[in-house]
DRENDRENKE-657157 format. One record per residue (C-alpha): residue in three letters; x, y, z. Coordinates in steps of 0.1 Angstrom, whole numbers, plus 2048, in hexadecimal, padded with zeros to 3 digits. Each point is the difference from the previous one (the first is absolute). Layout:
N
ALAXYZ;...
END
This chain:
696
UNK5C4BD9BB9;UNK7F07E3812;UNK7E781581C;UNK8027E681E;UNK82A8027F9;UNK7FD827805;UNK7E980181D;UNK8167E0815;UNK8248157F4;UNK7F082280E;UNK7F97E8822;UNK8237F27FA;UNK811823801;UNK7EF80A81B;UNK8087E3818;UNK8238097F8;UNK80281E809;UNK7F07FC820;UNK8177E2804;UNK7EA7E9800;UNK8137E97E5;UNK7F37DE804;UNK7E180C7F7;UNK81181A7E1;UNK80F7DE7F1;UNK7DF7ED804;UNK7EC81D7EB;UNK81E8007E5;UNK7FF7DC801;UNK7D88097F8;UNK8068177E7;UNK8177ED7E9;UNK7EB7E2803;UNK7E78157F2;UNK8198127E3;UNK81F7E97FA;UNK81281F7ED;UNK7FC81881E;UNK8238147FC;UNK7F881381E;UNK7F77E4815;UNK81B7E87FB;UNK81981C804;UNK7F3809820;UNK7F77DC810;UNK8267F97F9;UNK80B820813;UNK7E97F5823;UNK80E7DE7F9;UNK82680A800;UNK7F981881E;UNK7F17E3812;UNK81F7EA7FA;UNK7F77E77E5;UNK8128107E1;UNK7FE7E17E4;UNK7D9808805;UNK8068277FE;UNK8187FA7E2;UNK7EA7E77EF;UNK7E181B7FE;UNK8188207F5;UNK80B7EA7E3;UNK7E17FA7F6;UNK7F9824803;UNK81A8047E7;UNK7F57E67E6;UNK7E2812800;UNK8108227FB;UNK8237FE7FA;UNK800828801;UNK7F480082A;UNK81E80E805;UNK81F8167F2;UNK8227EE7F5;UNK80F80F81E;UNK7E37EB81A;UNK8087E17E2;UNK82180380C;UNK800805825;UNK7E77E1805;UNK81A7ED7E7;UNK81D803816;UNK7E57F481C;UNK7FF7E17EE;UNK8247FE7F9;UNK808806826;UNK7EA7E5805;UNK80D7EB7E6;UNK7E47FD7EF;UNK80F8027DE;UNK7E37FA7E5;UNK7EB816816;UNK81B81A802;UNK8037FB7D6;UNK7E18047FD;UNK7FA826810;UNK8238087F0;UNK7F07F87DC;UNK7E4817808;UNK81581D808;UNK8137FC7E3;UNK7DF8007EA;UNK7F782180D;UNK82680F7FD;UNK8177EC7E8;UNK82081180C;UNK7FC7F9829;UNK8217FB804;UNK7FF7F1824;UNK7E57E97F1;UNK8157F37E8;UNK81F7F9813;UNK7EA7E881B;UNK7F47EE7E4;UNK8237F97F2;UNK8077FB823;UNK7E47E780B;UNK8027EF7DA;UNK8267F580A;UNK7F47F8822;UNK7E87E87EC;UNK8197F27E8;UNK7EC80E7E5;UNK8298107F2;UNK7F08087DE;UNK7E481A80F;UNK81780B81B;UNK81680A7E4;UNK7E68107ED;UNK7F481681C;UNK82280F809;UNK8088047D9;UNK7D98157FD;UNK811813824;UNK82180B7ED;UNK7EF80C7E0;UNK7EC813814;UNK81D80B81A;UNK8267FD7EF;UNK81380981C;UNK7F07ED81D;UNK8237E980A;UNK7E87EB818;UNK7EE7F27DE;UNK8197F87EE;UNK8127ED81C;UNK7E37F0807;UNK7F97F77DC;UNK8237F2802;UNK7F97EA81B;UNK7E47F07EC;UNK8147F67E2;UNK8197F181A;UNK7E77F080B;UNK7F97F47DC;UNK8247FA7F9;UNK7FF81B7E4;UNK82080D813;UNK80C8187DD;UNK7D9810806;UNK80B7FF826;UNK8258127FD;UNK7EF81A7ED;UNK7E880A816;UNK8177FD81B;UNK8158147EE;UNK7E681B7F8;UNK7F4803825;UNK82680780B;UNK8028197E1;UNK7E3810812;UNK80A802824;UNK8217F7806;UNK7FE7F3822;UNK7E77EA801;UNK8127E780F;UNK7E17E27FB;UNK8078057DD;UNK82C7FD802;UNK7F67E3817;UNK7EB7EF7E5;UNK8158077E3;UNK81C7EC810;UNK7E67E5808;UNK7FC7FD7DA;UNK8228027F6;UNK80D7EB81C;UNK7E37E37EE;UNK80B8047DE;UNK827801810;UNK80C8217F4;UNK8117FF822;UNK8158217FE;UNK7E28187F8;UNK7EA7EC81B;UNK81B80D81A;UNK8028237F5;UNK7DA800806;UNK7FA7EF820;UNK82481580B;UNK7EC8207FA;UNK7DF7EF811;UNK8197FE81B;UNK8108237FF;UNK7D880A7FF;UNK7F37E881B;UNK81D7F8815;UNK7E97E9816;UNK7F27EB7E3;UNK8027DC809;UNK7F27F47E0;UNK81B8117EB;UNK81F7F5816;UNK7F17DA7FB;UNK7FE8067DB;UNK8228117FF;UNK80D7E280A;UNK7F37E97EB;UNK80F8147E7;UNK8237FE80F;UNK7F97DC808;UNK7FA7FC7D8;UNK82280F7F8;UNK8117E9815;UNK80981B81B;UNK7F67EB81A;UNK81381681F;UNK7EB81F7F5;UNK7DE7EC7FC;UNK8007F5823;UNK80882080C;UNK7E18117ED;UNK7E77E380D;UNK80F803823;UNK7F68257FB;UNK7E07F97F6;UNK7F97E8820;UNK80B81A818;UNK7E981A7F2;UNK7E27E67FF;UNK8087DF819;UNK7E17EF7F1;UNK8088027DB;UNK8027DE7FA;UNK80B8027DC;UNK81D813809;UNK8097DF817;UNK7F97E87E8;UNK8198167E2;UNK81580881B;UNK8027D280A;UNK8047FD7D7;UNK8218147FF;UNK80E7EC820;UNK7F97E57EC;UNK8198097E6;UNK81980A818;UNK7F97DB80D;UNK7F580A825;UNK7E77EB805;UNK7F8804825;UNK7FF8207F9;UNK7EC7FA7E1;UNK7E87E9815;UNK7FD819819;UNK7F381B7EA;UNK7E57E57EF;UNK7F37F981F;UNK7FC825807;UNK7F18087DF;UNK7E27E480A;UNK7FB80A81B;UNK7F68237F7;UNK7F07F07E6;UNK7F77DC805;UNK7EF8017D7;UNK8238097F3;UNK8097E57E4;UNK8238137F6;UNK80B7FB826;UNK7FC7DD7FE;UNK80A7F97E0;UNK82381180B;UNK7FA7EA823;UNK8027E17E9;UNK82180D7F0;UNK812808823;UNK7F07DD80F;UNK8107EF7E0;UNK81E80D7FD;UNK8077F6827;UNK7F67DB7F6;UNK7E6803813;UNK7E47EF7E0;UNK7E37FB810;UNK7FE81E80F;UNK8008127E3;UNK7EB7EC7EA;UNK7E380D81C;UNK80E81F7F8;UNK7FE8007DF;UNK7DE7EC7FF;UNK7EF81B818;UNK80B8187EA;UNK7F17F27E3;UNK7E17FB814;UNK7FE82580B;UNK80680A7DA;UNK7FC7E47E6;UNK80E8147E3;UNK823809810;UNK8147F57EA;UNK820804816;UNK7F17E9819;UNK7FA7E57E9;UNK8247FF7F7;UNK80D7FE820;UNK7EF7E7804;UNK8097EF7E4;UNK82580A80D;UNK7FC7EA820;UNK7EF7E37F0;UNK81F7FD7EB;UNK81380081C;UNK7EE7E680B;UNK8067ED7DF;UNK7D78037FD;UNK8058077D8;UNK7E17FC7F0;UNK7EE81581D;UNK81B81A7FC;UNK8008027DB;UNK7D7805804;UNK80881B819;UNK8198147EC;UNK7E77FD7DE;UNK7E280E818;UNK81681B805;UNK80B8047DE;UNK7DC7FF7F9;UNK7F981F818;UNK81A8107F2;UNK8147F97DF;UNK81C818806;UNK8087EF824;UNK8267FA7F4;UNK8077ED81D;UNK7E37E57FF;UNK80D7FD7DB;UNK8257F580B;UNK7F17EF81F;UNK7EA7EF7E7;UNK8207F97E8;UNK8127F281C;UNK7E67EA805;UNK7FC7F27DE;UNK8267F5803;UNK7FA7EA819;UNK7E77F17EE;UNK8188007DE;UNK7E78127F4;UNK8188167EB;UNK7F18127E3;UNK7E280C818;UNK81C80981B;UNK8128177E4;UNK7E48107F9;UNK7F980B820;UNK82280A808;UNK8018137DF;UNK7E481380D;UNK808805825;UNK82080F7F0;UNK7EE8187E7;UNK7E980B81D;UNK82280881A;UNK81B8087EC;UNK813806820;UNK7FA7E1813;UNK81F7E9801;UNK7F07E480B;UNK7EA8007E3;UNK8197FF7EE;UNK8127EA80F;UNK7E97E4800;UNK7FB8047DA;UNK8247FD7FA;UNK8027DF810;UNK7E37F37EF;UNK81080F7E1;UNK8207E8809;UNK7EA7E5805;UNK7F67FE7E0;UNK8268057F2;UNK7F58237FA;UNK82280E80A;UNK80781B7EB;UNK7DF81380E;UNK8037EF826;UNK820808808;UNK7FE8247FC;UNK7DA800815;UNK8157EB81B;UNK81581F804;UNK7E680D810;UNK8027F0820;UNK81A81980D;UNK7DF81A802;UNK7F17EB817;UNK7FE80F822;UNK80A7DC811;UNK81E8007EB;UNK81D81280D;UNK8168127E6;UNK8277FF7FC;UNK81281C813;UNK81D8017F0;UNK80C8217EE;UNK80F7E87E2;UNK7EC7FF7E0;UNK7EE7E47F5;UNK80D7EC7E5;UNK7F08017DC;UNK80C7E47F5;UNK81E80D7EE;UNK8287FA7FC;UNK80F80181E;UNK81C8067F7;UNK81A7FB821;UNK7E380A815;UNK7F67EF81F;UNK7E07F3801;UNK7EC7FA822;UNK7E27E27F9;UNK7E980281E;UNK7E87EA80B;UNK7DC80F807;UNK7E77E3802;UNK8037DB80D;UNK81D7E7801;UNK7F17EC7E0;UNK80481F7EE;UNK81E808808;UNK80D7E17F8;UNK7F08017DC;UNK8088227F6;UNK8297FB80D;UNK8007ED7DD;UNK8068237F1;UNK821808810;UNK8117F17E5;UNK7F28147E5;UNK80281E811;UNK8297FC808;UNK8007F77DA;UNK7F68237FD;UNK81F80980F;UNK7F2806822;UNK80E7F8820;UNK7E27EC815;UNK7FD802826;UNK7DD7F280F;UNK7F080981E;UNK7E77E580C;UNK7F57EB81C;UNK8157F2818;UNK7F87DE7FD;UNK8088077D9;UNK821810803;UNK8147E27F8;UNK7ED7F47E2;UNK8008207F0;UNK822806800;UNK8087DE7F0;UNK7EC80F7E0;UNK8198077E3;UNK8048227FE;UNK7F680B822;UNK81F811813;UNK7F480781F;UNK7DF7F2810;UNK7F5812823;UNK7E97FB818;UNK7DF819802;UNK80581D81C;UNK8297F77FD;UNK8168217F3;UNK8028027E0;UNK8208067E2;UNK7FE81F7EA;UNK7F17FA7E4;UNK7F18127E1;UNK7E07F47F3;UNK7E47E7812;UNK7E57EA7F3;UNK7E57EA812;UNK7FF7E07F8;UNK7DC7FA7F7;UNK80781F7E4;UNK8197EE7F0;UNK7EC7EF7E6;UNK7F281E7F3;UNK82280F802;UNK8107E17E9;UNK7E48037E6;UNK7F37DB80F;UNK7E57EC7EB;UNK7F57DD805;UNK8147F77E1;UNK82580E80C;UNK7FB7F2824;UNK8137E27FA;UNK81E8117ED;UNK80D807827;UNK8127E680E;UNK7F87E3819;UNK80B7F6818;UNK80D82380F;UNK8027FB824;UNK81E7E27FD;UNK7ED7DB80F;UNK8237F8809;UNK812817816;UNK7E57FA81B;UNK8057DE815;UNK7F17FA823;UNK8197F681B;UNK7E77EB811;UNK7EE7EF7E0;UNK8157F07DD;UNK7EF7EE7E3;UNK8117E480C;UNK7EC7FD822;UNK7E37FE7ED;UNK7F07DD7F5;UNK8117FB7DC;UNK7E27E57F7;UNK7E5821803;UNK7F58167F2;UNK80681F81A;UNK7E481B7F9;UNK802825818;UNK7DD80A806;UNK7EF82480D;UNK7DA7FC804;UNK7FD822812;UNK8048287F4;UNK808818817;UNK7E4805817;UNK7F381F80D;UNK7F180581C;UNK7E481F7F5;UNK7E27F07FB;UNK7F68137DE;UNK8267F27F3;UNK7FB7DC80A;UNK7EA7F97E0;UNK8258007EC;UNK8107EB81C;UNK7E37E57FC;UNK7FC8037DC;UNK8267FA7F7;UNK8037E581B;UNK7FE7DC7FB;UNK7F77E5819;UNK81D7F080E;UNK7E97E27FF;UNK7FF7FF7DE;UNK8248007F6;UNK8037E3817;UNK7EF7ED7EE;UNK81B7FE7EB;UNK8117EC817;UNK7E97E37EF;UNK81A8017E4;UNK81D7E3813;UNK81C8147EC;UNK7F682280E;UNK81480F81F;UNK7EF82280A;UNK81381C813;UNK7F381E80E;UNK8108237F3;UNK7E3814811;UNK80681E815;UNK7ED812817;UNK7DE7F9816;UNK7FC7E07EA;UNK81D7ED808;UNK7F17F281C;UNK7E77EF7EC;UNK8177E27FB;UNK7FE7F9829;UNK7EB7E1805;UNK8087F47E1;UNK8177E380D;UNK7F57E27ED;UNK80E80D7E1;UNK820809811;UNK8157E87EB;UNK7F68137E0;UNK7F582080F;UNK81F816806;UNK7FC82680F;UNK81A8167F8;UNK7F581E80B;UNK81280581E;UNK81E7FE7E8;UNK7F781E7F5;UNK80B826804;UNK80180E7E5;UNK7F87FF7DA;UNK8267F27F9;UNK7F97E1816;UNK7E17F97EE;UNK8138047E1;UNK8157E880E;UNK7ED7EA80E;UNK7E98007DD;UNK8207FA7EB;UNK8017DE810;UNK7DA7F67F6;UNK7F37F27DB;UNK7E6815805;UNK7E9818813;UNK7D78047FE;UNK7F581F80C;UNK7E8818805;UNK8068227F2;UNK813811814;UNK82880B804;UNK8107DF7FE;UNK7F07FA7D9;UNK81781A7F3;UNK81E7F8813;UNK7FF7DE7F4;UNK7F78097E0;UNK81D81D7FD;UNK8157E3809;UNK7F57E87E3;UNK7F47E4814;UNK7E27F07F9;UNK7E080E813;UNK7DC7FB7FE;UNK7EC82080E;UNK7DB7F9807;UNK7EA8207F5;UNK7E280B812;UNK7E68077E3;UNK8058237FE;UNK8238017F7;UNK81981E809;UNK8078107E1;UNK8207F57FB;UNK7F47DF7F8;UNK7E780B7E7;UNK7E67E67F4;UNK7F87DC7F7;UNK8257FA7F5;UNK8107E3819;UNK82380E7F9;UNK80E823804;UNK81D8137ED;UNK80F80E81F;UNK8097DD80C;UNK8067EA7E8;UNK8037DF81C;UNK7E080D811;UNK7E17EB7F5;UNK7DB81180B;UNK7E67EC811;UNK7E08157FF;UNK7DF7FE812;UNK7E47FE7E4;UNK7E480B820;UNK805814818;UNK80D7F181F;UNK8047DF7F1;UNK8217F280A;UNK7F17DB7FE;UNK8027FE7DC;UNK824814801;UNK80F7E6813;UNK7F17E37F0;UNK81580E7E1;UNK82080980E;UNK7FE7DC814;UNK7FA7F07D8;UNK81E8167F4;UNK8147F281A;UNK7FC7DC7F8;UNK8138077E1;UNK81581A806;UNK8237FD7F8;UNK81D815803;
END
């Protein structure tokens, strides 16, 4: 031992004790400059130093004490300044002292618990796990271990290695309600959702006032669709802790699927502002803000969102949701294959994606995404749904018809109340027969065509449909008795929806055209105010519809706008001398004719003629021919054999499947499709060459 370090730490020690400690530090200070490795020294300098308030100096010298001699102190001292350091949250330190007294005694039990502890506190999972696996060999039946073992392989996704230990801890002490709590955690993420109940039900029955467990009880609930009971549980949860803001953000998430979005809104807003770094609360923001129309809005949403957490892979599709809406399809399609991306199994970026793709025409690579959004949610009509159209599309009938069935499990879709079975498609046999219409009035006018075949089956046909139908329908062959939706109706012993009826017939592309047309008569309907022979005989007298039906949502108005044709542009056919034009359309766009005058010799507007679908009938009947957009009045005029020319967005509705210009279920009807999107310039200069030669 260095002699001048001895004498200045005899000087030190006794300036301390007379508490005198500026001048105690300086003689340490001495003493170690004189022996670097002074144990004794260091230890004590960093005591006078911690006393006098600066404890990174103190701590600084008693490690070094320790380096020099690791055995200074016993493992229970190791231990005591470790959880110093840990308090402190100095971790490394705290590791360090905690390695020592494990050196000294290999089975400190304590010891090795705050390393596992401090390890997962690190996000070092594989020593955390190591540590609490060396604490159960040593200790079996200590349930805090192997919970908290559990916890680490959740954190590591290992979630069999997770339900074990769970399981193991529960074994041990029953009531450890952290542990029920967690187990349902784990089963509620790998979506055993019954077992996850029984165990966050008994976290409840053990810790009535859990918050935490209430909000995950009802996700689960939420999960199995029992949407009433979900709310109820996060509702719970909110009035046991106000400032839980995940329990707001689940609870806005089920509103959503009960489709109250102020209410849905209401509890996003909530949810951010108990926690303003809440992605999820956003991302459901965006859903509410979109589903009110309201795009904009919740493309911030949704972008903020994305901004708080970059790989949320909900958020992205959202988005991608409103950007469609906005018709935005390349961004959207990027938006729902970044989600994808984040997370393969998202099943509805995958439809969202398909859907996408249609539009597009994009087929095979829509398929395959439908294929897989169906795989990952076997339960989810629209899935489904969407993949049986695109199956139609594509003349797929025999597989599309039956996934188009699915559209009754969609929660927008009201089912049939009646107590009558549904038809299967057999004999009849005497039986009446109710055909109902469930969708729009071009449908119902295109599936009516099976009334005949169905009365062949010996059935007796009554239809219920729209008002504005009623007539039409019941001049079908084979339809009895055609009433009005909402009116009373006739006993009768079996129903069918219309739209089923293909699938219930055994349709393919092949056998369309084996059913007759025309099958709504062209000539019982005349107009009492309009007769072919008012009509220029030296012209050719065209009907025209440039407009679908609009709708006034903002997310719904990209299918107004992309089946709509500027009236401006069937005008033009007016450059033809032979052609007379005359307006068939309904609706808001009927006043687009007003300040048209100049054409008024060839320009006719019939619309105020009409009331219903029977004077349009009528009034068509008198007409060579009508161009028009796809909407109803293509398959009344085509169910009534005349000639008609529909003009196809290109995306087509899946009746008219693809590339073909004519159709099987109209054998009059010729197709006049965009070949890009939005580009009715080049559809028009082709009908307007078709109509220089056409001939009747």
């Amino acid at each position: 031992m260095n002699k001048q370090a001895l004498e200045n730490a005899k000087l030190a020690s006794n300036y301390h004790q007379q508490g005198q400690l500026q001048a105690a530090i300086a003689h340490y200070q001495k003493a170690i400059a004189f022996q670097h490795d002074f144990v004794a020294a260091h230890w004590n300098l960093g005591s006078i130093l911690q006393e006098q308030g600066d404890p990174e100096a103190g701590l600084s010298h008693q490690l070094q004490a320790l380096e020099i001699k690791p055995d200074l102190l016993n493992p229970q001292q190791h231990y005591q300044m470790g959880r110093g350091f840990m308090q402190s949250g100095k971790l490394d330190a705290a590791i360090a002292c905690y390695q020592r007294a494990l050196r000294q005694k290999p089975d400190y039990i304590e010891v090795l618990a705050a390393l596992g502890t401090i390890y997962g506190r690190q996000g070092n999972l594989d020593l955390s796990v190591q540590y609490w696996q060396q604490l159960i060999a040593i200790n079996p039946a200590l349930a805090e271990a192997h919970y908290n073992l559990g916890i680490t392989f959740c954190r590591q996704e290992r979630f069999e290695a997770a339900i074990a230990a769970f399981q193991r801890a529960i074994h041990l002490q029953p009531d450890l309600d952290a542990a029920h709590f967690s187990l349902g955690d784990v089963f509620l993420q790998i979506g055993n959702l019954d077992v996850a109940i029984a165990h966050l039900e008994t976290t409840i029955d053990l810790q009535p006032n859990c918050a935490q467990a209430y909000n995950s009880l009802g996700l689960a609930l939420s999960r199995k669709l029992q949407v009433e009971q979900a709310v109820a549980m996060y509702e719970r949860a909110i009035a046991i802790a106000p400032d839980l803001a995940q329990a707001h953000c689940n609870l806005a998430d089920v509103l959503l699927q009960q489709e109250k979005l102020d209410e849905a809104i209401a509890a996003c807003r909530q949810a951010i502002a108990l926690k303003p770094d809440l992605a999820a609360a956003y991302s459901n923001l965006g859903v509410a803000l979109m589903r009110q129309g309201q795009l904009e809005e919740a493309i911030a949403a949704c972008s903020e969102a994305i901004k708080l957490q970059p790989n949320l892979a909900a958020a992205h599709s959202n988005l991608g949701e409103v950007l469609f809406k906005q018709d935005r399809l390349d961004e959207a399609i990027a938006a729902y294959e970044k989600a994808i991306a984040l997370d393969p199994n998202l099943g509805d970026a995958h439809c969202n994606l398909g859907v996408a793709l249609c539009e597009l025409n994009r087929i095979d690579a829509a398929l395959k995404h439908l294929h897989k959004a169906v795989s990952l949610q076997p339960d989810d009509a629209i899935s489904h749904v969407n993949l049986g159209m695109t199956q139609i599309l594509i003349g797929d009938f025999a597989n599309g018809l039956v996934e188009y069935e699915w559209r009754w499990q969609q929660k927008d879709v009201p089912s049939p109340k009646f107590t009558q079975p549904l038809w299967d498609g057999s004999e009849l046999a005497g039986k009446t027969i109710l055909l109902w219409a469930e969708q729009g009035l071009g449908d119902t006018l295109q599936f009516i065509r099976y009334a005949p075949s169905i009365a062949q089956k010996g059935g007796r046909v009554i239809a219920s449909c729209p008002v504005t139908l009623v007539r039409l329908v019941a001049s079908v062959p084979g339809v009895e008795m055609a009433i009005a939706e909402g009116e009373p109706l006739p006993a009768f012993d079996v129903h069918a929806q219309m739209l089923s009826l293909p699938r219930l017939l055994d349709t393919t592309v092949s056998n369309i055209p084996s059913i007759p047309v025309p099958y709504i008569p062209a000539d019982l309907w005349q107009h009492k105010d309009i007769s072919r022979e008012s009509l220029c005989d030296r012209a050719l007298n065209v009907g025209i519809v440039w407009a679908s039906g609009y709708r006034q949502r903002e997310d719904s108005l990209r299918f107004y706008h992309k089946k709509s044709c500027p009236l401006s542009l069937m005008i033009q056919l007016l450059e033809l001398p032979h052609v007379h034009l005359y307006s068939l359309q309904v609706g808001r766009n009927a006043n687009d004719l007003d300040g048209l005058g100049e054409f008024s010799d060839r320009l006719h507007n019939w619309s105020p003629l009409i009331r219903d679908f029977a004077d349009t009938a009528a009034l068509a009947n008198q007409l060579d021919l009508v161009i028009s957009v796809d909407t109803a009045i293509v398959h009344l005029v085509g169910a009534m054999g005349k000639p008609v020319w529909t003009l196809l967005p290109f995306a087509p509705d899946w009746r008219w499947f693809l590339d073909r210009e004519d159709t099987p279920w109209y054998p009059t009807m010729r197709l006049f499709r965009q070949t890009e999107r939005g580009d009715w310039d080049g559809v028009m200069r082709r009908v307007y060459d078709a109509l220089k030669t056409f001939q009747l």
